[in-house]
N, C-alpha and C positions, 0 to 999 in steps of 0.2 A: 631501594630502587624506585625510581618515578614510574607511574605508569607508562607513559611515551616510550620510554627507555625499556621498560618491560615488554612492550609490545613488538619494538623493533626486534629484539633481543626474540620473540616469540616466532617474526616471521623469517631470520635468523633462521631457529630450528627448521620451521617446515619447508624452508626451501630445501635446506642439508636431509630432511625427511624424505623431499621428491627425489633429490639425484639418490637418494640410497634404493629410492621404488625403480627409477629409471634403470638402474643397472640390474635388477633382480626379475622386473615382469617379464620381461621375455623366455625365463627358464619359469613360469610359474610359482617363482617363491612371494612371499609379503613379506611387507615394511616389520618389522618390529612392533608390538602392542606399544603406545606413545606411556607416558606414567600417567596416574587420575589425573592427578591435575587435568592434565594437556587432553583426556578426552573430549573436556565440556559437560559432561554429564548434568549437572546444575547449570540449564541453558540460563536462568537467570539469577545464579548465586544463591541467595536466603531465599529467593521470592518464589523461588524454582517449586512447582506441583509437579507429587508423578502422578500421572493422569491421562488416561486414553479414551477413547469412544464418543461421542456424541455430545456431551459435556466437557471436553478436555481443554477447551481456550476459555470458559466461562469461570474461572476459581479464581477467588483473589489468593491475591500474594502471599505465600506461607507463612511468611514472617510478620503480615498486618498485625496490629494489636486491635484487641475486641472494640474498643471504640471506634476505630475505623473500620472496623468488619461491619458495624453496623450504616456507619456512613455508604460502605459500599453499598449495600443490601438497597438501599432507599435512592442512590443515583441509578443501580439499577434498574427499578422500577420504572422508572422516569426512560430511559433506556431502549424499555422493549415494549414499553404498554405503547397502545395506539395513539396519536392527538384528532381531537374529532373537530367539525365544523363547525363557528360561532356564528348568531352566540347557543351558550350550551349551558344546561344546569353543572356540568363540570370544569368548571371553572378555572381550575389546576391541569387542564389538557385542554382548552379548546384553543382555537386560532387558526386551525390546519388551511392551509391553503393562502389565497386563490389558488395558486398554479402549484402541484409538488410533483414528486414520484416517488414517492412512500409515505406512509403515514406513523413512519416510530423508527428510530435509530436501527434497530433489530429489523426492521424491513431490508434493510440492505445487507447487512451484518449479520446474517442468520447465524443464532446461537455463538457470536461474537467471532465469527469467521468468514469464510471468503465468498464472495457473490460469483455466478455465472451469467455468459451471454445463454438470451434468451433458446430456448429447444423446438418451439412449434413452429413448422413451414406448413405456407401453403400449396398449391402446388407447382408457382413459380420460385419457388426456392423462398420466399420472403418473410420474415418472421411472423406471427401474428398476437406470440406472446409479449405483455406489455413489460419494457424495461426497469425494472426497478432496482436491480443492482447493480446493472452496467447505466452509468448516465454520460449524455454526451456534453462535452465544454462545447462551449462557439466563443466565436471571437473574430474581429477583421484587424486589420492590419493599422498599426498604431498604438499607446499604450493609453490607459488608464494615469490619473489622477497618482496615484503612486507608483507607476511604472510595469505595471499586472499588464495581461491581457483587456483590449477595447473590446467592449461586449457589443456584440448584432444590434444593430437600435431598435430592430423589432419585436427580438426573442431572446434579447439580454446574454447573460454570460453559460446559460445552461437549457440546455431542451426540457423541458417541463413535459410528459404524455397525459399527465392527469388534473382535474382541476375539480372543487366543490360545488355544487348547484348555479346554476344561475351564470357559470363562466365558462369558457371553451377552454377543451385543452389546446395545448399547443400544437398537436399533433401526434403524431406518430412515428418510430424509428422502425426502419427496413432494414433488413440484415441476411444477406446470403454469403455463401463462401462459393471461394475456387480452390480447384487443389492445386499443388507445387506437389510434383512427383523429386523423387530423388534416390540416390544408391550412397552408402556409405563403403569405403575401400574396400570391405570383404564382400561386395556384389551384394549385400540385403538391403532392400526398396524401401523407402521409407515415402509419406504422402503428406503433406502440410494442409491446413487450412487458413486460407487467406481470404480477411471477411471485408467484405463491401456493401458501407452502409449507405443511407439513402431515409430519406423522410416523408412521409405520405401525409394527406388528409390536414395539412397546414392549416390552423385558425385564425391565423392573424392575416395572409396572404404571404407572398416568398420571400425568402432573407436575403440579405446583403449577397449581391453579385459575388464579392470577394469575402464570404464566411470561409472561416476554416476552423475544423471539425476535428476531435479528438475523445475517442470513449477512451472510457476510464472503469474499469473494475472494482469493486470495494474488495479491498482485501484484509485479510486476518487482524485484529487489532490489541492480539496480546503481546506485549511488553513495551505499548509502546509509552509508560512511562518511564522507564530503564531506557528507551533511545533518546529524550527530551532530557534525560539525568546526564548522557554525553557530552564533555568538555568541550566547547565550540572549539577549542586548541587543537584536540584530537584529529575532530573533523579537518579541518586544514593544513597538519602535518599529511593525512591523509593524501591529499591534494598534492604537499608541497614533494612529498615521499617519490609521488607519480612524474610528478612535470621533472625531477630531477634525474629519474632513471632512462634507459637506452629505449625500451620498449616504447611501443605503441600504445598502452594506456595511460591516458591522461585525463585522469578525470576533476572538475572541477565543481567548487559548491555555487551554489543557488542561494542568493540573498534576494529578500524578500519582503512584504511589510507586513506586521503581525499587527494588529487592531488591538489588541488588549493591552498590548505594552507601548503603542501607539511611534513603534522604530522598526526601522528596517532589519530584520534579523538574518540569520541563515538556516534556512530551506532544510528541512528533514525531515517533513512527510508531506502524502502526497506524491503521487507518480513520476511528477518532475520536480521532487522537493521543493514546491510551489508554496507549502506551507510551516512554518518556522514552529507553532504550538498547538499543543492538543486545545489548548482555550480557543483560537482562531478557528481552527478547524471543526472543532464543534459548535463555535457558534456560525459559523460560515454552512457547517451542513444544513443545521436548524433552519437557516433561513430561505437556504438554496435547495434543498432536499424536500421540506415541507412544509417552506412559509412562514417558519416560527420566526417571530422575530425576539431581538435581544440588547440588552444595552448596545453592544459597538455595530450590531448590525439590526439597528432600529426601524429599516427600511421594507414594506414589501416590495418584492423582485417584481415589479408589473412596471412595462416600459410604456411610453405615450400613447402607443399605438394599439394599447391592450385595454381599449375602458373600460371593458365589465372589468376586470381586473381591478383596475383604480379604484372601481365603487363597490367592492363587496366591500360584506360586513369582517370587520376583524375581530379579535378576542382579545387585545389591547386592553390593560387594568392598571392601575396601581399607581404611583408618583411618575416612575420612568416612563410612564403609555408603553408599554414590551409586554408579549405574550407567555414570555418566559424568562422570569426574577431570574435576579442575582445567586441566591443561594439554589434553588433547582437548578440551575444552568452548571453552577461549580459543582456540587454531586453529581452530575452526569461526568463531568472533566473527571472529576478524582474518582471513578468506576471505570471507565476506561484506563486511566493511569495507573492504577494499583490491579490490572489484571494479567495474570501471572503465567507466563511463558513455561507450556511444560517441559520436562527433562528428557534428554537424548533417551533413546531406544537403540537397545542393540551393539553400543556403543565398544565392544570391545570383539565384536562378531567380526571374525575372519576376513569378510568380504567387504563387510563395510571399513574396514583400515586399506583394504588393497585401494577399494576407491576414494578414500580420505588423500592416499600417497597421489592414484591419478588427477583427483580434483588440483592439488599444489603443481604438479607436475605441469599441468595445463594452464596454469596459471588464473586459476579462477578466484585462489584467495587473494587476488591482487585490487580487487574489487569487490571481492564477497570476502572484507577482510575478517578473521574470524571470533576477534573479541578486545575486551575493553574493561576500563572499572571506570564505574559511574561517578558522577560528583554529587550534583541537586539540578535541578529543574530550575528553569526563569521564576516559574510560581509557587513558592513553596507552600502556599498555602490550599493551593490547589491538587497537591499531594501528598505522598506521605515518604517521612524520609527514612522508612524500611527500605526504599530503592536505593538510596545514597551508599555510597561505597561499595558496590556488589560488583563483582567478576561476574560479567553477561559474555552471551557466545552468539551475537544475531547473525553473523555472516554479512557485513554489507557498511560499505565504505560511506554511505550517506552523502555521495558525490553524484554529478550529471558526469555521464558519458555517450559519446555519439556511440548509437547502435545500430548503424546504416542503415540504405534507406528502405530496407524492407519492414524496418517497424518503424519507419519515422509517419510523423500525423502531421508535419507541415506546420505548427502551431508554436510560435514563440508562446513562452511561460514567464516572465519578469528575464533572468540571464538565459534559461535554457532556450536553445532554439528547435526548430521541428525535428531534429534527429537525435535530441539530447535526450535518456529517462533515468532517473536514480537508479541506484542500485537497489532493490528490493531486499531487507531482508530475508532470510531462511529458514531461521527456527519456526519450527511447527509444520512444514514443508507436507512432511509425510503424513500428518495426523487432520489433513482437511479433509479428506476422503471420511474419516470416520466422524467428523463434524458436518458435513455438509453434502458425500454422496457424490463428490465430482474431484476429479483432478486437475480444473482447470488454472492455466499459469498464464503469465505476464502481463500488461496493461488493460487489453482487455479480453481476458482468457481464451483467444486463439491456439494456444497453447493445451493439447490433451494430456500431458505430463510432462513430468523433468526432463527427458531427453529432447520434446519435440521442443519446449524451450530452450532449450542452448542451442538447437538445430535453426532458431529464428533470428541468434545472436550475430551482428555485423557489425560493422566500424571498428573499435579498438577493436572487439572481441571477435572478431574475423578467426585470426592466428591461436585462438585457443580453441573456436569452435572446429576449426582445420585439423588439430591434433584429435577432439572427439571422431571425429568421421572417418581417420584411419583405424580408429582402438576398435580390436575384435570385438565379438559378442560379447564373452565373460568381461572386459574392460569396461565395455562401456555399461552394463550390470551391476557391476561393481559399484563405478559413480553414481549411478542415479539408485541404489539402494544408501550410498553414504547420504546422498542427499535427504534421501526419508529419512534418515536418524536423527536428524537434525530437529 
């Protein structure tokens, strides 16, 4: 059987799985235990680690072979150690800056998981902790030279809060919330937070009349060489599955321009699958995150209007003038890529199959579709093909869908427009809490857990967050414990 054909054939069963929950929850009974296979258990096939606690997104791939455990071990490094200011007797880390907001991959990525909005107000509500894992994009209206987002001419394509000696930062990000009160059907209050940012202490003087403004959360980053391994075919039966059916989701992919392959690709990471490869992506952070520059992104981010910027010193060495070669650049890509998505928890627990039945019921794997077998990566050399062939279970169709406009950021992304954000996937869901101490969810973690994010979901997902809001307490428990299994 083809995978496609395996898959349809999969979402097949779990619909026939929800009408069998739908005629049983109302007397309290559960679905049926599904067979192993169909639990997922091996969120990421061979590559799958069981692994909990505080280390549990940082373990390479089961199935790595030792020479590549050692490659891992050494992009690693490069990873989570700091980059310091040039020039510098360390020669292998300096260049940090002009302008960043972190100073190491792992600044954002704590312990290779999910970042949070900033915690310290002052007494006007307004943050005073400095941004480092929430960053914001800018952009005015018009595209870029490949069809991307037009960056600010003052403050370029990202808010920069920090800069090295001798340079101004860019400023500052303000961040306060309002509440959204609310009742679900059975009269229990629920309270949202809706955050409203705002920029203080500007270095350059003020930006474009017409800037539009979108944070962005760093989120979890294991398996995502297993979603770059996805058959771009997948991806857009995906698509073709949706635009074909009656319902109101339709979600579509995000083509994009990758820099290392030097074509337009399609979009799979990245909040609005803005980004086509883990190679683009990391070198797009390196240079955007903290200045690093790299063969395809050779450029410091300092716009006309930034001249100390222009005129610091760099850490530029070597044939290519880049602060960071070719072979350190690919170690960091294939450490990220070869890190290994842990395995379900709980997986056959009573409670978590009731909400497995209401998740399908609700129609949430229609976009949180639940699994796949991998082919190989754009770059194979940039990975390892331990991930090639493996039955993954991310949850997440790798499609744009409008999510109305309570989370829209107003901000075209190359196709996505301001109401359009990927699907996120899911695996590891439950286990950030014990990696990083918070539960915060979607773009940029306005979201205090599972429920208060679906509770944020609109446009297609109107009509499924509709069915959440009637489901009693125990239902809606149910779902967002299947969700932490994940």
């Amino acid at each position: 059987m083809q995978p496609v054909q395996a898959i349809r054939r999969q979402r097949i069963l779990c619909v026939v799985a929800a009408s069998i929950g739908i005629g049983a929850l109302g007397m309290g009974a559960l679905v049926a235990a599904p067979q192993p296979d169909a639990l997922g258990e091996k969120t990421g096939g061979d590559t799958t680690v069981y692994a909990t606690g505080r280390n549990a997104f940082s373990f390479p791939a089961a199935n790595l072979p030792d020479d590549e455990r050692t490659r891992f071990v050494i992009g690693n490094s490069f990873f989570k150690r700091n980059w310091v200011e040039a020039p510098a007797s360390t020669k292998a880390r300096d260049g940090l800056g002009p302008h960043f907001i972190a100073r190491s991959c792992g600044g954002c990525h704590v312990q290779d998981g999910r970042g949070e909005p900033p915690a310290i107000f002052n007494r006007l509500g307004d943050t005073q902790d400095p941004t480092v894992a929430l960053l914001i994009r800018l952009s005015i209206p018009g595209k870029d030279a490949h069809g991307g987002p037009k960056p600010d001419p003052v403050y370029g394509d990202q808010f920069n809060n920090a800069a090295i000696q001798g340079v101004k930062p860019e400023g500052r990000v303000t961040l306060r919330y309002e509440t959204i009160k609310g009742k679900f059907a059975d009269g229990t209050p629920y309270a949202l937070q809706k955050p409203v940012y705002g920029f203080a202490d500007l270095g350059y003087g003020p930006m474009h009349p017409d800037v539009m403004v979108s944070p962005r959360i760093a989120p979890q980053i294991i398996g995502v060489g297993l979603l770059e391994a996805i058959a771009e075919a997948d991806i857009l039966a995906n698509a073709a599955d949706q635009a074909a059916s009656s319902g109101p989701i339709k979600g579509v992919p995000n083509k994009v321009w990758d820099a290392p392959s030097g074509r337009m690709m399609t979009g799979r990471f990245g909040w609005k699958a803005n980004v086509a490869t883990i190679a683009h992506q990391t070198g797009g952070a390196f240079q955007g995150d903290m200045g690093i520059t790299s063969r395809h992104f050779p450029n410091e981010v300092c716009t006309p209007a930034q001249k100390d910027c222009l005129t610091a010193p760099s850490g530029k060495s070597g044939a290519d003038g880049v602060e960071i070669d070719d072979k350190t650049l690919a170690d960091v890509v294939f450490y990220q890529a070869t890190l290994a998505p842990p395995a379900r928890r709980n997986a056959n627990d009573a409670q978590v199959l009731r909400g497995q039945a209401l998740f399908a019921q609700a129609q949430c794997a229609t976009c949180h579709r639940p699994s796949y077998v991998t082919q190989s990566g754009p770059f194979p050399e940039l990975t390892s093909k331990a991930l090639n062939g493996q039955r993954i279970w991310p949850y997440t169709d790798l499609l744009l869908h409008d999510m109305g406009e309570r989370l829209a950021d107003g901000r075209p992304d190359f196709g996505a427009n301001g109401r359009q954000w990927k699907t996120p996937p899911l695996w590891g869901t439950g286990l950030i809490k014990d990696v990083n101490g918070h539960t915060r969810l979607l773009h940029d973690g306005r979201a205090r857990g599972v429920l208060e994010a679906i509770l944020w979901h609109g446009g297609e997902a109107e009509a499924a967050k509709d069915q959440v809001l009637k489901m009693k307490k125990a239902d809606r428990d149910a779902l967002v414990k299947f969700v932490e299994s994940l």
